[in-house]
C-alpha positions as CSV (number, residue, x, y, z in Angstrom):
1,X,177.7,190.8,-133.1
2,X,179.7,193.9,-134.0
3,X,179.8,197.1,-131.6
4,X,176.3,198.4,-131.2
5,X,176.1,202.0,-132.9
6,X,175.3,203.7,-129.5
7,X,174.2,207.1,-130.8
8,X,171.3,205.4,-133.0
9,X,170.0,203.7,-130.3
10,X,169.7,206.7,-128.4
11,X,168.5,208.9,-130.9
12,X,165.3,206.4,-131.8
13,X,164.5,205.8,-128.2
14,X,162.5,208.6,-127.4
15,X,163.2,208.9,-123.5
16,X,163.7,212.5,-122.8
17,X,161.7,214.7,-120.4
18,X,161.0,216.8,-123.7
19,X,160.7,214.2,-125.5
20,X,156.7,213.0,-124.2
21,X,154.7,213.7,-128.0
22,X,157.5,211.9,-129.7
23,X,157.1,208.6,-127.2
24,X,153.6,209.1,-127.0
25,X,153.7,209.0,-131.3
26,X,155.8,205.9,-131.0
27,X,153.1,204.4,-129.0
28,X,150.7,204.8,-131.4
29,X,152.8,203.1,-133.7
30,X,153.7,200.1,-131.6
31,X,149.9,199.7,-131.0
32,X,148.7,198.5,-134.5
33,X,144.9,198.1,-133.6
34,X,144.6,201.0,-131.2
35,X,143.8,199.5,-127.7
36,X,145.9,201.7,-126.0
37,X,148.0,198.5,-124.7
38,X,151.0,196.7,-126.3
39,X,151.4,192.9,-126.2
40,X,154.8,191.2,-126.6
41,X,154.0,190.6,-129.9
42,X,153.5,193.9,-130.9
43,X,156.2,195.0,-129.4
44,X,158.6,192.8,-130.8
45,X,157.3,193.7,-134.9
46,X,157.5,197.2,-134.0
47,X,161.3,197.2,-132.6
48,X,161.8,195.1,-135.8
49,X,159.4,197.4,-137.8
50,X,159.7,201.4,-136.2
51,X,163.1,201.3,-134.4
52,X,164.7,199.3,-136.8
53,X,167.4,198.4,-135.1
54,X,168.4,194.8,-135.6
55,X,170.6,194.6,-132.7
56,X,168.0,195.0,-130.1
57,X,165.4,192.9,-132.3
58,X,168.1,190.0,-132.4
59,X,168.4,190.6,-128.8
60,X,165.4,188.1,-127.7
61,X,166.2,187.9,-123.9
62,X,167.1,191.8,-123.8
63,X,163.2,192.5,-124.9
64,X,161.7,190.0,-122.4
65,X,163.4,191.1,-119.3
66,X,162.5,195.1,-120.7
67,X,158.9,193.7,-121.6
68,X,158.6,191.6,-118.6
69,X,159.8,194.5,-115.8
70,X,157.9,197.4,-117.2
71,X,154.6,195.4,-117.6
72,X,154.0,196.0,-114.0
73,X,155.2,199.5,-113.1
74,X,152.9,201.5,-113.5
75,X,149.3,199.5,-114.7
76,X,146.3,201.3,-114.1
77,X,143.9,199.3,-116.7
78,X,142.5,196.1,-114.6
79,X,140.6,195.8,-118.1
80,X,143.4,194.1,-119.5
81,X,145.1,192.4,-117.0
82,X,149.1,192.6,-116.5
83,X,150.0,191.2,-119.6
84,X,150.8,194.0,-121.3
85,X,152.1,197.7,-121.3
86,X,150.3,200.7,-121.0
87,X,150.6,204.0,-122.1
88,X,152.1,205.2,-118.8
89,X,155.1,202.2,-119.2
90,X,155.9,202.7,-122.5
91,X,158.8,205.4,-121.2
92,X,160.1,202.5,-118.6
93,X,159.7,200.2,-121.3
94,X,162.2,201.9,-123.6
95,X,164.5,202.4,-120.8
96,X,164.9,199.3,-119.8
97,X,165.2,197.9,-123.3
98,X,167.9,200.2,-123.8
99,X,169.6,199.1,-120.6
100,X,168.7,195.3,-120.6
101,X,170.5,195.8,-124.4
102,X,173.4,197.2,-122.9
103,X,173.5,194.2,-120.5
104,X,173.1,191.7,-123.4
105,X,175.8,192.9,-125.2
106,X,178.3,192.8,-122.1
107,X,177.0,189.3,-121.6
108,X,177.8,188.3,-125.6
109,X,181.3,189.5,-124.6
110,X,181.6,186.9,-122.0
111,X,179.8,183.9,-123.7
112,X,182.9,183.4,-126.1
113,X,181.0,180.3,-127.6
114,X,177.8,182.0,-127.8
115,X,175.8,179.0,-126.0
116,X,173.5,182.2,-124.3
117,X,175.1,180.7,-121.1
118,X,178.5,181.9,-119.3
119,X,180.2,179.3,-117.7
120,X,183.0,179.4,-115.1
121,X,186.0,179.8,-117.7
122,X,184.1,182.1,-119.7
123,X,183.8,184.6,-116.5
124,X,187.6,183.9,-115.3
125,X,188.7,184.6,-118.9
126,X,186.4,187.8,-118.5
127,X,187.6,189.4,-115.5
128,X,189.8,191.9,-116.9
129,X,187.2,192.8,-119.0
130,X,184.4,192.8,-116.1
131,X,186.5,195.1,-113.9
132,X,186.3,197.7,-116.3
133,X,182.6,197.6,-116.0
134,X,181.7,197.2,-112.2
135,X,185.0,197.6,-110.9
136,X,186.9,195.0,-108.7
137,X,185.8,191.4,-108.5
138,X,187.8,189.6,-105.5
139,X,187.2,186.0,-105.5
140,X,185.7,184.9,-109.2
141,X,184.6,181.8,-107.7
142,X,182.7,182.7,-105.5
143,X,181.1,185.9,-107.6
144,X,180.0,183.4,-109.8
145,X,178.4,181.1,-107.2
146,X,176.5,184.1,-106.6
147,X,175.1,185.0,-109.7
148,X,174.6,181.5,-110.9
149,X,171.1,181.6,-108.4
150,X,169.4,178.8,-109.6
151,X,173.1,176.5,-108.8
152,X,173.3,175.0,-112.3
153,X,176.9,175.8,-112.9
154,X,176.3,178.6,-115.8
155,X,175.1,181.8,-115.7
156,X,172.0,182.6,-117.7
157,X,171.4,186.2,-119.2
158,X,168.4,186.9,-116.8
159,X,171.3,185.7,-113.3
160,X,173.4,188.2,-115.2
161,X,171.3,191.1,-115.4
162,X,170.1,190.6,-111.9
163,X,173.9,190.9,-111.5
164,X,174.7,193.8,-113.5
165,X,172.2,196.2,-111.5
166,X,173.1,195.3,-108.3
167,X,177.0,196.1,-109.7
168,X,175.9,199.1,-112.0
169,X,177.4,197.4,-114.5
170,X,178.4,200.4,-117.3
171,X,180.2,199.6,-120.3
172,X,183.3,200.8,-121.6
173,X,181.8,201.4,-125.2
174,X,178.4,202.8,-124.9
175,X,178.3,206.8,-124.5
176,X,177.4,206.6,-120.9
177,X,173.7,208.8,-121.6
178,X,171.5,208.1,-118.6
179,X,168.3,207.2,-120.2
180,X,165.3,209.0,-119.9
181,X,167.8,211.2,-117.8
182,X,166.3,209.3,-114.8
183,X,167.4,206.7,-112.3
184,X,166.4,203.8,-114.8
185,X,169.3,201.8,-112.7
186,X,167.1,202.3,-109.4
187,X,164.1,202.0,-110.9
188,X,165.2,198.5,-112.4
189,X,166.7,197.2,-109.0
190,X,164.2,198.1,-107.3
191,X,161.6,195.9,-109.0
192,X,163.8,192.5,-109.2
């Protein structure tokens, strides 16, 4: 995967305080048969279909964790049950897609053989790197014992971004926008 192009991503993820009709329209499109709730699926044709951006659609995991985390933030319908997201998520939703994104890409920079798994030479050959994102890591080692939580010697993209908010992981190459000019990064640590 090539650099993301940071400024699209931002300008088609409506987050912004004055930004509520345009999200709200985006809804709407994301909800095909107009139940006022948005399943996985539909959420995954309309980030292929509406944003358009085939970064984030190729980023599988990066959807799930957003999908999965803003699901429950702020439900209100017991109609439906907490499969899906609700009108009132939809603005957590698209900020934690665009941060759970961010932490896919960083975590393609490790994996150099693209196995969707880092293992222990991938993250020592990543350190320099790292550093420039959450600052210093002491004993590699033992960071990655750390992260690797389910002790199966590799790190898997949902360890890492359990990682990567408790560091506030930021990369170098993204424009540094807060979105939704929020605390998305609070907001996602404190529901893991």
């Amino acid at each position: 995967m090539g650099e993301p192009d940071w400024t699209e991503i931002y300008s088609k993820l409506p987050t912004g305080k004055d930004q509520r009709q345009e999200r709200m329209d985006m809804f709407d499109l994301f909800d095909p048969n107009g139940n006022g709730v948005l399943s996985l699926a539909e959420v995954d044709k309309a980030i292929r279909d509406i944003l358009a951006i085939d970064e984030i659609f190729d980023a599988k995991p990066a959807i799930m964790r957003a999908f999965q985390i803003a699901k429950d933030c702020k439900s209100t319908r017991k109609d439906v049950g907490s499969d899906y997201i609700e009108k009132l998520e939809f603005k957590f939703f698209l900020c934690a897609l665009r941060q759970y994104f961010e932490y896919w890409v960083a975590f393609g920079r490790i994996d150099s053989d693209d196995d969707r798994r880092i293992s222990l030479e991938e993250f020592t050959a990543a350190k320099e790197t790292m550093e420039k994102w959450v600052g210093e890591i002491g004993d590699l080692e033992g960071e990655f014992a750390q992260i690797d939580l389910n002790e199966g010697g590799l790190v898997l993209f949902d360890e890492f971004c359990k990682w990567a908010i408790t560091k506030a992981l930021d990369l170098d190459t993204d424009d540094d926008k807060t979105p939704g000019g929020d605390d998305t990064m609070g907001k996602l640590e404190a529901l893991q």
